[in-house]
LOTOR-19229 format. One record per atom (N, C-alpha, C): x, y, z; atom name; residue in three letters; residue number from 1. Coordinates in steps of 0.02 Angstrom, whole numbers, plus 32768, in hexadecimal, padded with zeros to 4 digits. Each point is the difference from the previous one (the first is absolute). Layout:
u|v|w|atom|rest|nr
X|Y|Z|CA|ALA|NUM
...
END
This chain:
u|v|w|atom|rest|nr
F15A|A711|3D47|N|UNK|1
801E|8011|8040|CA|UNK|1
802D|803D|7FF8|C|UNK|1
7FF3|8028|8038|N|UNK|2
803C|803F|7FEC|CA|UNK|2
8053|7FE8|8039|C|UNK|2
8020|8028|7FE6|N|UNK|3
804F|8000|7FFE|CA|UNK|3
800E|8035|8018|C|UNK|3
8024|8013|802D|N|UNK|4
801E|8040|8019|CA|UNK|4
8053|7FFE|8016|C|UNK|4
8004|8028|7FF5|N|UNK|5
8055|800C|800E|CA|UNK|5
8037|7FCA|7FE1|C|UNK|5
7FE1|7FDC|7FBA|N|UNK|6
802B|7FCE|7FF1|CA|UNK|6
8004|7FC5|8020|C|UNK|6
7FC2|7FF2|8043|N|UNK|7
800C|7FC3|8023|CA|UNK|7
7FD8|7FC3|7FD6|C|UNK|7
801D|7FCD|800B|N|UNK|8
8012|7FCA|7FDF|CA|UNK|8
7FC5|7FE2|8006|C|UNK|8
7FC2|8008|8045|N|UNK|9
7FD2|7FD6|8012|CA|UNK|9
7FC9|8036|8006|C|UNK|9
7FD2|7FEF|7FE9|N|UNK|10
7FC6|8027|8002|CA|UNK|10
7FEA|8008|8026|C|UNK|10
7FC7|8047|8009|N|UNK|11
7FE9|8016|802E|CA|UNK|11
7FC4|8001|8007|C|UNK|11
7FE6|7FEA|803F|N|UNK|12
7FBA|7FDF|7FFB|CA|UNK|12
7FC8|8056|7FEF|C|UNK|12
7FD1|7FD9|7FE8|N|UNK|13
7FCD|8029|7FEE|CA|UNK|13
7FAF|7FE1|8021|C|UNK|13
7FE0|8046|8001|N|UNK|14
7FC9|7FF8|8031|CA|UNK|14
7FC8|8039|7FEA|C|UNK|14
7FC4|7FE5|7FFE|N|UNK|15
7FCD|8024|7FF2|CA|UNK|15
7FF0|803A|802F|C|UNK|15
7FFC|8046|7FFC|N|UNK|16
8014|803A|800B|CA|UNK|16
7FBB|8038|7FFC|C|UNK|16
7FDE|8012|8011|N|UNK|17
7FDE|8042|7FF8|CA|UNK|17
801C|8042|7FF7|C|UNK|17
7FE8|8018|7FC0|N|UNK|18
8034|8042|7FE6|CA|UNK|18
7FCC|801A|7FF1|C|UNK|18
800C|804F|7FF3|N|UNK|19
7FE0|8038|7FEE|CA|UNK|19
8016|800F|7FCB|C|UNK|19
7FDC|7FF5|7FC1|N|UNK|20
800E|8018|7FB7|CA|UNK|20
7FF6|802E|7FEF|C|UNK|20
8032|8015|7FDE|N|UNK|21
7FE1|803B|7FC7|CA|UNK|21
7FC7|7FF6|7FC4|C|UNK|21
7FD3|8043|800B|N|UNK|22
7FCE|7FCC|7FE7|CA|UNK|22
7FFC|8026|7FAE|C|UNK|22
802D|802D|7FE7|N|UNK|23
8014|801B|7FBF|CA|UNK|23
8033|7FDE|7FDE|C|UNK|23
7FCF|7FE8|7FAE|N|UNK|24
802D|7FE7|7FE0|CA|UNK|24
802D|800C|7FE4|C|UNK|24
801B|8033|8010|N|UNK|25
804D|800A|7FE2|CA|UNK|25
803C|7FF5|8039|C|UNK|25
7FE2|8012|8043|N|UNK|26
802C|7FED|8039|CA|UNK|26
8002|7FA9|8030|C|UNK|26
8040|7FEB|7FF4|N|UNK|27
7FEA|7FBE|8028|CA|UNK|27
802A|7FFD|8058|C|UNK|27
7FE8|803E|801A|N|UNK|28
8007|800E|8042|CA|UNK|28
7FE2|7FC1|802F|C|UNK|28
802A|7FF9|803E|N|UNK|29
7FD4|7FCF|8025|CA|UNK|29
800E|8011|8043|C|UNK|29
7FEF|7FF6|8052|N|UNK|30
802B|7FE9|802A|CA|UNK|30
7FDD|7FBE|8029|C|UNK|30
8034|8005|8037|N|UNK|31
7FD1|7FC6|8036|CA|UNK|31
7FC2|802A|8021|C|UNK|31
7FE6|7FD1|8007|N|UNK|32
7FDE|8016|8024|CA|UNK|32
7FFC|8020|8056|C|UNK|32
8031|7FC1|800E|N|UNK|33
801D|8028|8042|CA|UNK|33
803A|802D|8001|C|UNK|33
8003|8020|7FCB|N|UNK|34
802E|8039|7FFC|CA|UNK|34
7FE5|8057|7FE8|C|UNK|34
7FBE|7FD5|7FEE|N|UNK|35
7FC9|8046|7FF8|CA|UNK|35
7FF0|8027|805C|C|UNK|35
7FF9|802C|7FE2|N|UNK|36
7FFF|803D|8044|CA|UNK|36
7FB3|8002|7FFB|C|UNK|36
7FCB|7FFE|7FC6|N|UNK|37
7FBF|801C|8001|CA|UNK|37
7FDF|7FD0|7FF6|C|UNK|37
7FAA|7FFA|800F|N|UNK|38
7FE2|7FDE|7FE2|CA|UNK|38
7FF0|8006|7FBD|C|UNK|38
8006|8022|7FD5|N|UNK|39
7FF4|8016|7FC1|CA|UNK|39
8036|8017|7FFE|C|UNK|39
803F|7FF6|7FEA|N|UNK|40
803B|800D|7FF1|CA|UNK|40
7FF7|801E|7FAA|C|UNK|40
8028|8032|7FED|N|UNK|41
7FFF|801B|7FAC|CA|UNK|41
8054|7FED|8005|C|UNK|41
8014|7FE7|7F9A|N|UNK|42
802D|7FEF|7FEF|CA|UNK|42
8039|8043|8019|C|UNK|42
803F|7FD5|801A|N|UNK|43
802A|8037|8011|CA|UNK|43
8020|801A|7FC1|C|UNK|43
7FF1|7FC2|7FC5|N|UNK|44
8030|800F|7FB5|CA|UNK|44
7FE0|803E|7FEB|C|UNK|44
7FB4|7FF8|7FED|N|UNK|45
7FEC|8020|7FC9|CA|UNK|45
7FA7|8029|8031|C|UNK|45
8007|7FEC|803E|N|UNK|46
7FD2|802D|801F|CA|UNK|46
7FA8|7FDF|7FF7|C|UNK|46
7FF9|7FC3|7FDB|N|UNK|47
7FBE|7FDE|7FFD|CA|UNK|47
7FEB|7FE3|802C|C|UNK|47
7FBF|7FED|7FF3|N|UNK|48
7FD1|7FCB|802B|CA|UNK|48
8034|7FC8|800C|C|UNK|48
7FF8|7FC9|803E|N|UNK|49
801B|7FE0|8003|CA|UNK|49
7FB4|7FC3|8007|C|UNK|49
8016|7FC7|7FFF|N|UNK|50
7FD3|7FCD|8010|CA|UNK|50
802E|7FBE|800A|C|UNK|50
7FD9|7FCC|803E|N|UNK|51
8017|7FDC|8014|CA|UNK|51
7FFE|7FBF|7FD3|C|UNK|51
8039|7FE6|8006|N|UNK|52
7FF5|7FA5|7FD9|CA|UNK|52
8040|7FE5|801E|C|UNK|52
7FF7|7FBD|7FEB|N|UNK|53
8041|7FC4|8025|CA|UNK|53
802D|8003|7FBB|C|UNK|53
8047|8008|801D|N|UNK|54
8034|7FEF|7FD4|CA|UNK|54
8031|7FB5|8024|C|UNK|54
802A|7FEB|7FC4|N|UNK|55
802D|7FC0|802E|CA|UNK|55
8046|8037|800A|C|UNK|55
8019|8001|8031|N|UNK|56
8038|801B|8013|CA|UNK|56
8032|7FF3|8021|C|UNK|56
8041|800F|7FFA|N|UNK|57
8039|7FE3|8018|CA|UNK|57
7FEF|8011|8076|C|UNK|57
800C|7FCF|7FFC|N|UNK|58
7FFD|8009|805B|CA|UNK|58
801D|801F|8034|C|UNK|58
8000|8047|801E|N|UNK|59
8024|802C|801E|CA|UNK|59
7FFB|7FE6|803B|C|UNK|59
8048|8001|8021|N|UNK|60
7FF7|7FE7|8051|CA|UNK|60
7FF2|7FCA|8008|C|UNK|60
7FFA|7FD2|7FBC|N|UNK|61
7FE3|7FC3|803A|CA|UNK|61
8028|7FC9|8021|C|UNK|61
END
């Protein structure tokens, strides 16, 4: 479970669609609903991106 800001009670986590970096030296990611493109390239290191599910801490919910 992740922890933020020192709070005492965890923060729920939730299966997520992200856009990876798809170069192994960069471990770039975002949401998916925070991508602007359908084929989005890494903003770190400028690569292919490709889609997969990560578990992630829950924004907004």
């Amino acid at each position: 479970m992740a922890y933020f800001n020192n709070q005492k009670e965890p923060v729920p986590e939730v299966e997520t669609t992200v856009w990876a970096c798809t170069s192994d030296d960069c471990n770039g990611f975002m949401r998916e609903n925070f991508s602007f493109g359908e084929h989005p390239e890494c903003p770190l290191c400028h690569s292919e991106m490709k889609k997969e599910v990560r578990v992630l801490p829950l924004i907004g919910g």
